[in-house]
Every structure is written in structure tokens, then in C-alpha cells.
N, C-alpha and C positions, 0 to 999 in steps of 0.2 A: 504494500500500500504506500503511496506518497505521501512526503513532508503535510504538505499541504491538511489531507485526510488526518493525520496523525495530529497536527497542531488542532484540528475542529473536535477530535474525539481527548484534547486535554481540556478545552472547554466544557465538553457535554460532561466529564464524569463530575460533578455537580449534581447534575442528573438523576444520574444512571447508578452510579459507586458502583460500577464492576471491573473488573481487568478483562480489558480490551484484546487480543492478540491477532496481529496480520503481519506476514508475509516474515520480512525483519526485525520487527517492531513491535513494540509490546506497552500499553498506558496500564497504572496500574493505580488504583486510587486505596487508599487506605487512611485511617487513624493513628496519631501518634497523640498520645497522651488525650484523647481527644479531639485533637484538632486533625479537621480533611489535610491531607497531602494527598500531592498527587508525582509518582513516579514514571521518567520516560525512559525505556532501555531502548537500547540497539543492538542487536545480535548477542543479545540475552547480559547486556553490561550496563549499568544505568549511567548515565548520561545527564538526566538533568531532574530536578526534584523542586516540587512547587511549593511553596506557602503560603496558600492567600490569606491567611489570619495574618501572618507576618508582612504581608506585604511584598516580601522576594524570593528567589530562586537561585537556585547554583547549578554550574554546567560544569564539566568535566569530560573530557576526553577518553575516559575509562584505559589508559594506559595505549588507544589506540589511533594514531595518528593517519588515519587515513581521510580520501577525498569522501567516503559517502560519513562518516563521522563529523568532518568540516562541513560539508552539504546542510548535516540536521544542527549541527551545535547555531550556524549563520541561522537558520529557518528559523530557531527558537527564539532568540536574540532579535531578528527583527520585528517579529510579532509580538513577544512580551516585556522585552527592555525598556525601560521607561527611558525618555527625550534625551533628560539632562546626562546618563551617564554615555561618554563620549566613549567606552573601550569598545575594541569589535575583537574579533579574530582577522589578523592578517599573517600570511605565508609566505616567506623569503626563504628560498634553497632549506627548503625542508623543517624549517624552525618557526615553528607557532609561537604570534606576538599578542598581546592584549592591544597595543596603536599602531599606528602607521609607522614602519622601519624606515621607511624611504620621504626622506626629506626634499623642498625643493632649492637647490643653489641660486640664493642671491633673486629672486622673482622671474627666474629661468623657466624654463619646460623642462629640462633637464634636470632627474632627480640622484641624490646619491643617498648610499644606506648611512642610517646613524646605529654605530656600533650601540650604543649604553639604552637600546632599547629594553622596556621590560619583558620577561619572556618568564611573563606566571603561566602561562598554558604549560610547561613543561614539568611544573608539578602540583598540576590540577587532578590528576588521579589521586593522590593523597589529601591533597586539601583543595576542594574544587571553589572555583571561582562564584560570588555571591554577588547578585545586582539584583535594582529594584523594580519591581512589577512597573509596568507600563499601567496609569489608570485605566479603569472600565477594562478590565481583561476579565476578571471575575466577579463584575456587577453586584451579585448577591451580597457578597461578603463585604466590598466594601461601603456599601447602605449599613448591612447592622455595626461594620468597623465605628463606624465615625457617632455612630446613636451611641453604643454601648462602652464599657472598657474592657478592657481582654480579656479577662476574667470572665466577664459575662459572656460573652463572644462566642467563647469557647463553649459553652455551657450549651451555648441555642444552638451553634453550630453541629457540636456533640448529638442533638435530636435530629437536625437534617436530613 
């Protein structure tokens, strides 16, 4: 199933609360402590894990750097990333960057690499990369967020 399919069925488990499975890919919604999360794997390794009660999410590479890993981590990131946070994923000879490596000389066309890039993707299997929910990604949640305080949140959510 496509990115695309995949990001619609991390909305619907709100829903739904079942574990999804197609093709590569697997959404898997669950409780922690009470609060919904919602898990995304790829090829059975997870990849990125939601918090709408908290408001963010983390991505991680799961140890595997390839192009259809980059494909879903970019998909995730443009549809739930909120505005202000400016990190992407960018790829320079094989080394995953959080900005842009390639700077522009002097208001040139012509770009050159800036070594002292950060390169947290490279150990985001261990400690995965955390940014904030794009508003109105999960509607529901953030109506009772902003009424209630977290405590309660959790409490209504927990009935869901």
C-alpha cells in the first residue's frame, strides 16, 4: 500500500483503534498509560510513533538507511511536522542530515557542502528524532487539549 494510504489510515485509527496491516507497512494504535498512540513500522521496524495528547512525534530510521525508509520518514514529516520546525531529512553521499548540507557561495547558484552539518539521523535508531504535531492533524484531541488539562485529557481520552 502507498505512503499516501498509510498517512490516511494514521488518521483514521482515532477511529477505528485496530492494527492496520498492508503490503510493507503496518499502523498500529495502542495505549500507553492510557493515552492513544499510534505506531508506524516498515518492514516490520517502527519508524515513527505519535502522541496526540502530547502534541509530537518521533521518527527514526530503525537502523535502516535506505531510499523507501527516506520515501516514508519525508511523507511523514511533510504531512505532520508543524511550520515552525525548519529540520527535514537531506542526503549527501550516503549520510543522512537533519538541514540542508549544501550551502550557497556568496548569492551564487553554485552550492558547496558545509562540513559541521548536524547528522542526528545517524543515531536516531537509538534515540529517535522528536518534533511537533502540525495543528489540526488530530482534530479531536486537540479540542479536548486546550478545554481540559492532561490529567483530565487522558482520563476522556482513556474512554474513547
Amino acid at each position: 500500500m502507498s505512503l499516501e494510504n498509510t498517512i490516511g489510515r494514521v488518521l483514521d485509527t482515532s477511529k477505528h483503534g485496530r492494527v492496520r496491516s498492508f503490503g510493507n507497512g503496518r499502523v498500529e494504535p495502542y495505549r500507553d498509560d492510557g493515552r492513544p498512540m499510534v505506531a508506524v513500522y516498515l518492514f516490520s521496524n517502527r519508524i515513527a510513533l505519535f502522541d496526540p495528547c502530547a502534541g509530537a512525534f518521533t521518527l527514526s530510521n530503525a537502523g535502516y538507511q535506505s531510499n523507501t525508509t527516506r520515501r516514508w520518514l519525508r511523507g511523514l514529516m511533510s504531512k505532520f511536522q508543524s511550520d515552525d520546525d525548519e529540520r527535514g531529512l537531506f542526503v549527501r553521499k550516503c549520510t543522512w542530515y537533519t538541514s540542508d548540507p549544501m550551502q550557497y557561495v556568496n548569492g551564487r547558484k553554485r552550492r558547496r557542502f558545509h562540513p559541521d552539518t548536524p547528522k542526528e539521523w545517524e543515531d536516531s535508531r537509538r534515540t529517535p528524532l522528536k518534533f511537533k504535531l502540525r495543528k489540526g492533524c488530530f482534530p479531536a484531541h486537540e479540542a479536548v487539549r486546550k478545554l481540559f488539562p492532561k490529567e483530565i485529557a487522558g482520563i476522556i481520552f482513556s474512554f474513547l
